[in-house]
C-alpha positions in Angstrom: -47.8 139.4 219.2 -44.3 140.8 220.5 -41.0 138.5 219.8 -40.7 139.8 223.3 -43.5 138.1 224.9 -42.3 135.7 227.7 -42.8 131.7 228.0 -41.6 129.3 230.3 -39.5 127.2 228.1 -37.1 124.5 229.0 -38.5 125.6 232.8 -37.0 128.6 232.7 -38.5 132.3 231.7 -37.4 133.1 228.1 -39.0 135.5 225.7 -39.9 134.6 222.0 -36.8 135.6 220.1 -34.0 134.4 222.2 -35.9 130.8 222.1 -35.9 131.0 218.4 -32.3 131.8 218.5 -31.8 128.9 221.0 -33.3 126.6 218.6 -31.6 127.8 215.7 -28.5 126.8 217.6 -29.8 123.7 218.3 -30.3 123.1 214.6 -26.7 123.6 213.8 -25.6 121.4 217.0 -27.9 118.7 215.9 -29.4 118.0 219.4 -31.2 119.8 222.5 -29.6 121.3 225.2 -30.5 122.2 228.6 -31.1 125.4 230.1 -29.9 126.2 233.3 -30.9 129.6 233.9 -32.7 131.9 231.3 -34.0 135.4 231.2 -35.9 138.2 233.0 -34.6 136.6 236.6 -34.2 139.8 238.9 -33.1 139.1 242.2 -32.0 135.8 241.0 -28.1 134.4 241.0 -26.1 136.9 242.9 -23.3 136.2 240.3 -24.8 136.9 237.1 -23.7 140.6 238.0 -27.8 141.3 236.6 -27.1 139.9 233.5 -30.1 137.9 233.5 -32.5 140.2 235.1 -33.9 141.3 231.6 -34.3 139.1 228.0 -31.7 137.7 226.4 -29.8 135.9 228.8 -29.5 132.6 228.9 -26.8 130.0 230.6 -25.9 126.4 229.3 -24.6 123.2 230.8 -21.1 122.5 229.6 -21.3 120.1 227.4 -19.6 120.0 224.1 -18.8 123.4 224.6 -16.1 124.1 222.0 -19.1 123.2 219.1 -21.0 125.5 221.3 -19.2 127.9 221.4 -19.1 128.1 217.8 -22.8 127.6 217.4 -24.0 130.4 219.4 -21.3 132.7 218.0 -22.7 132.0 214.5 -26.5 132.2 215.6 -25.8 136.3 217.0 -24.7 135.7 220.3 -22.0 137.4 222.6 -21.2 134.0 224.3 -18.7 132.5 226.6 -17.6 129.1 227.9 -17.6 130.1 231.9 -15.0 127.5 233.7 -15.5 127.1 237.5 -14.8 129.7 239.1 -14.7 128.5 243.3 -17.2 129.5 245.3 -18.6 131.7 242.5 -19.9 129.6 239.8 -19.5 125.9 238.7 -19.0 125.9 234.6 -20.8 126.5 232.3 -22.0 128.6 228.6 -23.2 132.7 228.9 -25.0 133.8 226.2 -26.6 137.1 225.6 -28.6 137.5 222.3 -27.2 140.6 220.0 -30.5 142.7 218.9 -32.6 141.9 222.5 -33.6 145.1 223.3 -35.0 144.0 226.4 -31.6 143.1 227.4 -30.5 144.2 231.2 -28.0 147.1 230.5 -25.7 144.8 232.7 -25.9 142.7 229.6 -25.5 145.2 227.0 -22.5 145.9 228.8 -21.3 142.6 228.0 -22.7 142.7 224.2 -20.0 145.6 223.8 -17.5 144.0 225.3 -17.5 141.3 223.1 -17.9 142.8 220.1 -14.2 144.9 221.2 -12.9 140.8 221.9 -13.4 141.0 225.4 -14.7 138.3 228.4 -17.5 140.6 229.4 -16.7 140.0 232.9 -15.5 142.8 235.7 -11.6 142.1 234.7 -12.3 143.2 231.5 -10.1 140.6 230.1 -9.6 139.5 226.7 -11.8 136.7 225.7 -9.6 133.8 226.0 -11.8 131.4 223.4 -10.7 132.4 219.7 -13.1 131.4 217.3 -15.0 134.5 216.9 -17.4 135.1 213.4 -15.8 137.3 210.5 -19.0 139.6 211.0 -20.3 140.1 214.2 -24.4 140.6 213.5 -27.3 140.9 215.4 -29.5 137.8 215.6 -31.9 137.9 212.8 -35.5 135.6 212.2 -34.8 135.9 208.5 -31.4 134.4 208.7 -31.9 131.6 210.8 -34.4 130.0 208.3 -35.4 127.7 210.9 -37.9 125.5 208.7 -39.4 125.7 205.8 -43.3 124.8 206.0 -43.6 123.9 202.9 -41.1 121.2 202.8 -42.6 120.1 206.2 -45.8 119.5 205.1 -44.4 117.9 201.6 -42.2 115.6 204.5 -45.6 114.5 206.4 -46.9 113.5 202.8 -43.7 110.8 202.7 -44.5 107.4 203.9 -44.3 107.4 207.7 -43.2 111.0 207.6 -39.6 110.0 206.6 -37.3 112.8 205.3 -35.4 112.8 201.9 -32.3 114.1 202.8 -30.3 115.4 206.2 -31.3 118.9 206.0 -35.2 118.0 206.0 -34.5 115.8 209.3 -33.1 119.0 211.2 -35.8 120.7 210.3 -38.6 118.4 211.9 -36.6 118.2 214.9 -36.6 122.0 215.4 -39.9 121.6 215.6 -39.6 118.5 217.8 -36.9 120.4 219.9 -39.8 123.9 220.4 -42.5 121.1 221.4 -40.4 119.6 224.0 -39.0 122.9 225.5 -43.1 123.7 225.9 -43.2 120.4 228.2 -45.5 118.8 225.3 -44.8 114.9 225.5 -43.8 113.5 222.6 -43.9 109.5 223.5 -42.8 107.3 220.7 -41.3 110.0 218.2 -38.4 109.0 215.9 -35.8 111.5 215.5 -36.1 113.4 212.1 -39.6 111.8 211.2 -42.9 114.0 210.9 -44.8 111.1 212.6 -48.1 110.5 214.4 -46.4 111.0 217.8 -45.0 115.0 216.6 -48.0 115.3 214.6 -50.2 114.7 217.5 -48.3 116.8 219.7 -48.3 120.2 217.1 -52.5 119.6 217.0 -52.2 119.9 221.1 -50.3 122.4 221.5 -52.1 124.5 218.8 -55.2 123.8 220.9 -53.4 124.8 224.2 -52.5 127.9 223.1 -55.6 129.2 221.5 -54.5 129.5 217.7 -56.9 126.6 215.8 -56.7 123.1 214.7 -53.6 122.4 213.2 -53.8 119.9 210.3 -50.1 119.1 209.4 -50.8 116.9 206.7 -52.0 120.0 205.1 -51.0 123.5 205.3 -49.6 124.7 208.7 -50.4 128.5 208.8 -47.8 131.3 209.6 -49.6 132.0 213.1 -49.1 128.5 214.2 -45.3 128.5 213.7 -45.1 132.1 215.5 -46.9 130.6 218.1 -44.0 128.0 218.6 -41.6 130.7 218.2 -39.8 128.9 215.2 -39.9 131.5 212.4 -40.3 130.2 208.4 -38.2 130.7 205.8 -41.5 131.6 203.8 -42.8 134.3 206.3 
């Protein structure tokens, strides 16, 4: 399987690695955010300059967007806040993910002029948002460390599924966040738990796309978490 292969994902076109890299933002945000034009769009928004026409590309409501900001920074992004710019766009985040080869060169473009502290738009303008990473990287599956499968599985052995600590509560909801983003319901879930509601939701969506009964309660193979695009610390 390619970490360019392309899913419909928060209704938008995204391929694999730039929705892991969306979800690790999400995991140091602490919430999901919404999506309001992704990747591989050609002929789409006039404005986007073809920024979005390959992978990549994604852009974000504005909400919180200084915290954003910082997130996507961190996670390998070039990213901007975009304020309203009349008749051109209303605001909103920019992202392109550092490492996408499938990027449109449009996009590249802007990956460069980040990294030399630019706005990555026509003006070539310096970037006007100053918190930018000591080390500008590439975004990395290793890195991330989304969850680790093992403590998942150790955290559906609890009674009623019920983390020890913070960091194991961010983890299940990375997973709770990739389930959603596939449009799988997950009616009656509480946030941070490894329920029967998210339980019942990874067994269906293992089914749906082909890659064998998932038993959560037990071990939860390496293929199932690459097929929900959420990479482990242990792979």
């Amino acid at each position: 399987m390619s970490v360019y292969e392309k899913f419909t994902f928060d209704g938008n076109t995204l391929d694999r690695m730039t929705i892991a890299a969306l979800l690790a933002v999400n995991k140091d945000l602490g919430y999901y955010q919404q999506v309001v034009q992704g990747s591989y769009n050609a002929g789409g928004v006039g404005a986007s300059g073809g920024t979005h026409d390959g992978g990549g590309a994604v852009d974000i409501v504005w909400v919180d967007m200084k915290r954003k900001n910082r997130a996507f920074r961190n996670n390998g992004w070039a990213f901007w806040p975009r304020p309203t710019l009349p008749g051109v766009w209303s605001r909103h985040g920019h992202g392109i993910l550092i490492g996408n080869d499938r990027a449109s060169s449009a996009a590249k473009r802007q990956v460069v002029a980040y990294k030399a502290g630019g706005n990555g738009l026509a003006d070539n303008g310096r970037d006007a948002f100053p918190y930018r990473p000591k080390h500008i990287t590439a975004f990395s599956y290793s890195r991330c460390a989304l969850v680790s499968w093992k403590r998942l599985n150790d955290i559906a052995k609890l009674p009623k599924g019920i983390p020890l600590n913070p960091g194991g509560a961010r983890q299940v909801e990375v997973v709770a966040w990739a389930l959603q983003g596939f449009n799988m319901s997950l009616d009656g879930h509480r946030r941070g738990r490894m329920d029967e509601p998210l339980i019942d939701a990874l067994g269906r969506f293992a089914k749906l796309r082909h890659v064998g009964k998932t038993e959560v309660q037990g071990p939860v193979s390496p293929q199932v978490c690459y097929e929900l695009c959420v990479p482990t610390r242990e792979s």
